[in-house]
C-alpha positions as CSV (number, residue, x, y, z in Angstrom):
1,X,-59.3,-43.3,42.8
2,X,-58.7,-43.3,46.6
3,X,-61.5,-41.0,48.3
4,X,-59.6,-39.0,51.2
5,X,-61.0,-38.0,55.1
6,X,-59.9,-35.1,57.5
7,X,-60.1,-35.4,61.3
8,X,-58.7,-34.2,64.1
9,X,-56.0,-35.6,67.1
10,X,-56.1,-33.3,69.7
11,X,-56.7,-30.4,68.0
12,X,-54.5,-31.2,64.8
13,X,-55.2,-32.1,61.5
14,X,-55.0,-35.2,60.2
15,X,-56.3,-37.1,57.0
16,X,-56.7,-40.5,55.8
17,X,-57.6,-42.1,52.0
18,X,-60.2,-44.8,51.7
19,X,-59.4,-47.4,48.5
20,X,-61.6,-49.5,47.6
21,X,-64.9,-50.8,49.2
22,X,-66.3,-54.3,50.5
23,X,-67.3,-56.0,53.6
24,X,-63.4,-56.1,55.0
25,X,-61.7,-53.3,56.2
26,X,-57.6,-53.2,57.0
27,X,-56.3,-50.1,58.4
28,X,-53.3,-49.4,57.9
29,X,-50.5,-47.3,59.6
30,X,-47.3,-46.3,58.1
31,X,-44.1,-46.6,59.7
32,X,-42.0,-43.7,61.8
33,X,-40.4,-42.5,59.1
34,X,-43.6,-42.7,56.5
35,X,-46.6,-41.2,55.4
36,X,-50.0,-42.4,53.9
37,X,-48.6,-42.2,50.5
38,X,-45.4,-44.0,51.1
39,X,-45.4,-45.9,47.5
40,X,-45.4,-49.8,49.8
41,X,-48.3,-49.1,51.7
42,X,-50.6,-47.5,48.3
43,X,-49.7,-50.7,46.5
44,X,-50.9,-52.7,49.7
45,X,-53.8,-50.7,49.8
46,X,-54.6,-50.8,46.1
47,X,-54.2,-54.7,45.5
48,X,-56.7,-55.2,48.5
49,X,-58.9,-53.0,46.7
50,X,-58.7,-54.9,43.6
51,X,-59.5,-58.0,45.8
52,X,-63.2,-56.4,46.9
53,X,-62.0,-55.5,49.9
54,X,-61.6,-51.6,51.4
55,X,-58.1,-50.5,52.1
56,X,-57.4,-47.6,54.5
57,X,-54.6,-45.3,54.9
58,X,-53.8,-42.6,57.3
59,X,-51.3,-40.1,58.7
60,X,-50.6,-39.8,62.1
61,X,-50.7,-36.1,63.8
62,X,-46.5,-35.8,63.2
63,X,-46.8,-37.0,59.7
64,X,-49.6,-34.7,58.7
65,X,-47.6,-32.0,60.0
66,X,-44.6,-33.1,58.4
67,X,-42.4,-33.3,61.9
68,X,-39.5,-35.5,62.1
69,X,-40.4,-37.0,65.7
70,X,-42.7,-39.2,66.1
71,X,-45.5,-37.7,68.4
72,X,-45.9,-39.7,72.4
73,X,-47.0,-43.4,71.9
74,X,-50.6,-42.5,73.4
75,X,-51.2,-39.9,70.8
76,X,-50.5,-42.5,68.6
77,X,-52.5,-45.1,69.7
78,X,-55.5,-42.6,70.1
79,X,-54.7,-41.8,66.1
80,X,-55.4,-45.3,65.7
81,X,-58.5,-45.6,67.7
82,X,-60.3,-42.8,66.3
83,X,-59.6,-43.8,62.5
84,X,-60.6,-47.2,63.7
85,X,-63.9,-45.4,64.9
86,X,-64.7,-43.8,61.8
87,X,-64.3,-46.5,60.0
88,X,-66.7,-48.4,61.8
89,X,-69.2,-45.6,61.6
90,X,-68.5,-44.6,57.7
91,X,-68.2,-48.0,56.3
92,X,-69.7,-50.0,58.7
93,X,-67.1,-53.6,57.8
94,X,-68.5,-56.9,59.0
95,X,-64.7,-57.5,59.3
96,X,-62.3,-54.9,60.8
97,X,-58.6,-55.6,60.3
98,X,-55.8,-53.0,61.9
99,X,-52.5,-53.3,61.2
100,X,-49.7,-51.3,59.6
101,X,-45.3,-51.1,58.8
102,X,-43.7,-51.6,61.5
103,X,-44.3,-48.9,63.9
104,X,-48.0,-48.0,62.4
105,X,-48.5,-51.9,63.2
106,X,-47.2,-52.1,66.4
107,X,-49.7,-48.8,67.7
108,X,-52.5,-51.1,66.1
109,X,-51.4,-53.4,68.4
110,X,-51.0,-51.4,71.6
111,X,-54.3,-50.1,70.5
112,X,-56.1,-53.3,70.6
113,X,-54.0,-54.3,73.7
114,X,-56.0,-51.4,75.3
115,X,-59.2,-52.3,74.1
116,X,-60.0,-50.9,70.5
117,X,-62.1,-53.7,68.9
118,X,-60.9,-55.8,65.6
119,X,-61.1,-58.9,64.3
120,X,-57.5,-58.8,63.5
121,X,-54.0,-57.7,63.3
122,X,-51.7,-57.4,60.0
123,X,-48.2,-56.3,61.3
124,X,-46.2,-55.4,57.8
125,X,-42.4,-56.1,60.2
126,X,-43.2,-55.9,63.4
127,X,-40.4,-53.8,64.9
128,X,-39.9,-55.9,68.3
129,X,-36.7,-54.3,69.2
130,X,-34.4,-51.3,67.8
131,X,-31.5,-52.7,65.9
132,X,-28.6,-54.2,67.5
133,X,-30.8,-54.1,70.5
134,X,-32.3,-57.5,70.6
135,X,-32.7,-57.1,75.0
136,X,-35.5,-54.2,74.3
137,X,-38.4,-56.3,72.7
138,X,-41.3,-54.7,72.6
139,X,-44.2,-57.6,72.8
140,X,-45.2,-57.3,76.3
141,X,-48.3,-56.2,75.5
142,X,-48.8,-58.7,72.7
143,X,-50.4,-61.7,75.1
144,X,-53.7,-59.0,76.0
145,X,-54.6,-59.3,72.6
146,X,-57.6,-61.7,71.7
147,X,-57.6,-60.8,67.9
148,X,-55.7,-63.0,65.3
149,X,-52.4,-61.8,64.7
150,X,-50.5,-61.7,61.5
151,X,-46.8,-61.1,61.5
152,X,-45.5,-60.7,57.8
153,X,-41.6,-60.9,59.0
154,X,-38.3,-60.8,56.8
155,X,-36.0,-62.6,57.5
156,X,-33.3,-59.9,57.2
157,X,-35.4,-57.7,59.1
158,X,-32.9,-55.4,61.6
159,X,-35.9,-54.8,63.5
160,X,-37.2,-58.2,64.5
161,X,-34.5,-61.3,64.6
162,X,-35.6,-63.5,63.1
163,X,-35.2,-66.3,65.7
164,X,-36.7,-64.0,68.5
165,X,-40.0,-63.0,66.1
166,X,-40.4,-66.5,65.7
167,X,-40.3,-66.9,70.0
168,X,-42.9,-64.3,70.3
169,X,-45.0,-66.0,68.2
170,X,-44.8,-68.9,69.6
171,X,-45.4,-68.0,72.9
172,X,-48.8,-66.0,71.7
173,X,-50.6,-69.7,70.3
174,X,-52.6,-70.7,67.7
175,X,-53.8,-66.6,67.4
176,X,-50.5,-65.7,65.6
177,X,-49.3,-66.3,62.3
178,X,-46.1,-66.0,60.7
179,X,-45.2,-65.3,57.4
180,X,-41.8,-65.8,56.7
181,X,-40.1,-64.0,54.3
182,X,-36.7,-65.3,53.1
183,X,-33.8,-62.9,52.8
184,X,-36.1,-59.9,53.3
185,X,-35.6,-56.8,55.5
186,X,-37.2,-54.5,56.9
187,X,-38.4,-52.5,53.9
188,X,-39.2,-55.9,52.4
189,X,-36.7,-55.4,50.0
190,X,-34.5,-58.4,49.0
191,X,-30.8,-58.6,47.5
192,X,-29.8,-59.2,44.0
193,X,-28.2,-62.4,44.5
194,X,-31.4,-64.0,46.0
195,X,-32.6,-64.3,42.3
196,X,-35.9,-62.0,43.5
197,X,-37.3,-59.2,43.0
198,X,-39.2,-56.8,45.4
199,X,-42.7,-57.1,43.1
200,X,-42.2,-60.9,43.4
201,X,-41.5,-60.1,47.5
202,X,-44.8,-58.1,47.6
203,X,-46.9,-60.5,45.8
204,X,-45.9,-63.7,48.3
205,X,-46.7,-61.1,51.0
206,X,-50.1,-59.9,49.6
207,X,-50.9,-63.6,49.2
208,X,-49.9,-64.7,52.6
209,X,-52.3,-61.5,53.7
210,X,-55.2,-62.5,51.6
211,X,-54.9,-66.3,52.5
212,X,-55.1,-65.4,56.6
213,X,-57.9,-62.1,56.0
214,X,-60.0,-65.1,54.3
215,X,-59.8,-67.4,57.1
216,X,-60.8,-63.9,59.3
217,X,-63.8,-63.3,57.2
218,X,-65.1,-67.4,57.0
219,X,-64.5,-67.7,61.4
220,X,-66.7,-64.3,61.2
């Protein structure tokens, strides 16, 4: 049973849930068009639980309020920041992973571009350009991160081409993974014909995740 948290982004409610508890910490941010209960994110959050690790979820100011527009990137990034904070304070990790789908990852990363502390980044589809608009990429802020990064990347994903994900990473060095993820989009879901299924999608993901936040934990 997830525990829940209120706080406040300039002046407005907001609320997170805490699952699980252990040393390691991954904070994680839903997408634009998500919440802290969007179904992908509670399994996440409830299989790194059952792996003695603490899992938390939050909603960003729009979200909580249930507005269709996402609210100004620094409002998000300050969302970040602060439930980063109070995570350090409240559960006091040894190792602090942020992260998130796709948007909520990529705020976790402008966040610790700007100087939030972590020991790492889990980016559930980075979303490095809007679709069909493979000249916006949005990774120029990615090289003034010093954390590990994780980049769990379909390779159907509208949001991130797969050739030009694999670039990016590239270019960032030995700190950035990537998992690819064949024939998945960006909602990690996977077609019929590929002879998978999403649970069989999720748990190569989850694995991928586990396999790098243990190599976090051991450098730590």
């Amino acid at each position: 049973m997830a525990s829940e948290w209120t706080f406040e982004i300039d002046g407005e409610a907001c609320s997170a849930s805490v699952h699980g508890a252990g040393p390691t910490a991954l904070v994680l941010g839903p997408g634009a068009g998500g919440t802290r209960r969007t179904a992908f994110l509670v399994r996440v959050a409830e299989a790194i639980a059952a792996g003695g690790r603490a899992a938390v979820l939050f909603n960003f100011p729009y979200s909580e309020a249930r507005r269709g527009r996402p609210d100004p990137a620094p409002k998000l990034v300050r969302t970040v920041a602060t439930v980063a904070g109070l995570v350090r304070e409240r559960l006091a990790p040894r190792t602090l992973v942020l992260g998130g789908k796709s948007m909520g990852g990529r705020m976790a990363s402008m966040a610790a571009a700007e100087a939030v502390a972590c020991d790492g980044l889990a980016f559930f589809g980075y979303p490095l350009h809007p679709p069909g608009q493979e000249d916006k990429l949005r990774d120029a802020h990615l090289p003034a991160i010093a954390a590990p990064m994780l980049f769990l990347q379909g390779t159907r994903d509208a949001f991130a081409r797969f050739d030009l994900i694999e670039a990016v990473v590239a270019r960032l060095g030995p700190r950035a993974t990537l998992c690819r993820l064949e024939g998945v989009d960006h909602s990690f879901g996977v077609l019929k014909r590929s002879g998978r299924t999403p649970a069989q999608v999720e748990a190569e993901l989850l694995a991928a995740l586990f396999e790098w936040v243990g190599r976090i934990e051991t450098k730590g």
